[in-house]
C-alpha positions as CSV (number, residue, x, y, z in Angstrom):
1,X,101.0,98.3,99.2
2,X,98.5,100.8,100.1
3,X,96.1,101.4,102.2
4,X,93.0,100.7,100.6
5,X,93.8,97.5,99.3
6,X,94.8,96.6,102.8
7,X,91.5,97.9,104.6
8,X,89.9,95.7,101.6
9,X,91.7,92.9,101.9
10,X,91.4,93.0,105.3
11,X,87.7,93.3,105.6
12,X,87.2,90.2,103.4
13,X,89.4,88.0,105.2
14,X,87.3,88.8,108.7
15,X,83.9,88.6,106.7
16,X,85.4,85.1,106.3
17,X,86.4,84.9,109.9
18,X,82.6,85.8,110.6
19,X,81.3,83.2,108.0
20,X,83.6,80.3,109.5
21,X,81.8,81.3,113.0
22,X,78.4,81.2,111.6
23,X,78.8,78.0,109.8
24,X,81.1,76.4,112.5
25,X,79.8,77.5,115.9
26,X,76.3,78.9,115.3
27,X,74.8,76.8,112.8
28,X,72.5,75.2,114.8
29,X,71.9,78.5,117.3
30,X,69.2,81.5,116.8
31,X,71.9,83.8,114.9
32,X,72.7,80.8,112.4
33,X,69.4,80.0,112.4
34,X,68.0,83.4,111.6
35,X,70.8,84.2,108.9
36,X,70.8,81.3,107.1
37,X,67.0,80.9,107.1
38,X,67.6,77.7,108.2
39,X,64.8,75.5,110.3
40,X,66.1,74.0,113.5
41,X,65.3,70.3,111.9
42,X,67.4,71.2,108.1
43,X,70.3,72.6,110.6
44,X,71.1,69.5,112.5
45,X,70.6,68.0,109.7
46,X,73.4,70.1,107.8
47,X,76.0,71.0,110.2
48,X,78.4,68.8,109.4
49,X,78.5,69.7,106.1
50,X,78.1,73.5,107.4
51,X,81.2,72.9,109.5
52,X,83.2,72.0,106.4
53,X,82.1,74.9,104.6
54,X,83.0,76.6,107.4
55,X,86.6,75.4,107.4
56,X,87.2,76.3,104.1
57,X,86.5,79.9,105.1
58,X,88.8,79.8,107.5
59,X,91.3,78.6,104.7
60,X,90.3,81.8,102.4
61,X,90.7,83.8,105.5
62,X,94.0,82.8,106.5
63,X,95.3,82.8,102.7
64,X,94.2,86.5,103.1
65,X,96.1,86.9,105.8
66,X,99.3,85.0,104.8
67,X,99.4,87.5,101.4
68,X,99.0,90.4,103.8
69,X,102.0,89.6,106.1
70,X,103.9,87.6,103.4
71,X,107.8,89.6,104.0
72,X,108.0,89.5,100.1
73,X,106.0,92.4,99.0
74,X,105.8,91.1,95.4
75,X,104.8,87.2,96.4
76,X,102.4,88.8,99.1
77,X,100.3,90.7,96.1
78,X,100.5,87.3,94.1
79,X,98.9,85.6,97.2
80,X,96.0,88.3,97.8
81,X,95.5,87.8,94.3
82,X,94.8,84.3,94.2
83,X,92.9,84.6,97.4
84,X,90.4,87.2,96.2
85,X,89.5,85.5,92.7
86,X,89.0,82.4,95.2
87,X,86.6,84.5,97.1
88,X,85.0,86.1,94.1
89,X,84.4,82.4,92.2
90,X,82.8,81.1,95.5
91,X,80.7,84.5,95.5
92,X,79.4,83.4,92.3
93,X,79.1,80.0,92.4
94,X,76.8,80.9,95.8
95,X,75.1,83.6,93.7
96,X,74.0,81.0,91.0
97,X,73.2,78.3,93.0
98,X,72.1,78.7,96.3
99,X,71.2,83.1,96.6
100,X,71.6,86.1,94.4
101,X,73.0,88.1,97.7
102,X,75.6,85.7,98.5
103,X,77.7,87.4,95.9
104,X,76.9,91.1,97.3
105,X,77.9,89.8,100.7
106,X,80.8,87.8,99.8
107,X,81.6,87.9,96.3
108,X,81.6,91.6,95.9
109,X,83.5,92.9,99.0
110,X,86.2,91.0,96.8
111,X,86.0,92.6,93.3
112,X,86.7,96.0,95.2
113,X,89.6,94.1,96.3
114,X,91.1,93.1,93.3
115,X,90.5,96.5,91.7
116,X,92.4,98.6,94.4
117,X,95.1,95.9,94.5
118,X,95.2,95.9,91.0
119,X,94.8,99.4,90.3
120,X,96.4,101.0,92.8
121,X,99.7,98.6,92.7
C-alpha cells in the first residue's frame, strides 16, 4: 500500500475519532454547542440520539483501522474500500439532508481516499 492512501485513510478514520467525541462527549458542551450550531435546550434534547450517531463513527473509524492493519494486504484494501464508500454515502446523505458542508468535511476527505487507494494500487 502506499503512502498516500495510508495518510488518507488515516486522516478520515481520526476525523471520525473527532466526530464520535463531538457527538458523544461534547454534545451538550460549548465546543458541541458552537460546532453543531446547536442551542443548549435542542442539545439535551438530542443527545442521545447524538450519542448513537456518534457510535457509529466510531464503527467507520475502527473499520478504517481494521483495513489498515488487516495482515492480508489484498482483504485489507477490500476493507478500506468498503469503509470509505460507507464514509462517502454518509457524506452525502448529510450533504442532502441536514448541510451542504457535511460532505466537504466528511464526505470528501473520503473520495481522495478512494482515488489514491484506487489509483495508486
Amino acid at each position: 500500500m502506499n503512502i498516500a492512501s495510508i495518510v488518507i485513510v488515516v486522516l478520515v478514520a481520526l476525523l471520525h475519532l473527532w466526530f464520535l467525541t463531538l457527538e458523544m462527549f461534547l454534545w451538550t458542551k460549548p465546543k458541541g454547542l458552537k460546532t453543531f450550531r446547536n442551542t443548549p435546550e435542542k442539545a439535551e434534547a438530542t443527545k442521545v440520539l447524538a450519542a448513537n450517531q456518534g457510535l457509529y463513527n466510531g464503527f467507520l473509524t475502527a473499520g478504517l483501522l481494521w483495513g489498515l492493519f488487516h495482515p492480508n494486504a489484498a482483504l485489507g484494501w477490500q476493507i478500506q474500500f468498503f469503509f470509505l464508500v460507507c464514509v462517502v454515502v454518509a457524506g452525502v446523505f448529510g450533504a442532502a439532508t441536514v448541510n451542504k458542508r457535511i460532505f466537504w468535511i466528511q464526505g470528501f476527505p473520503a473520495v481522495l481516499g478512494l482515488i489514491t487507494l484506487v489509483l495508486l494500487r
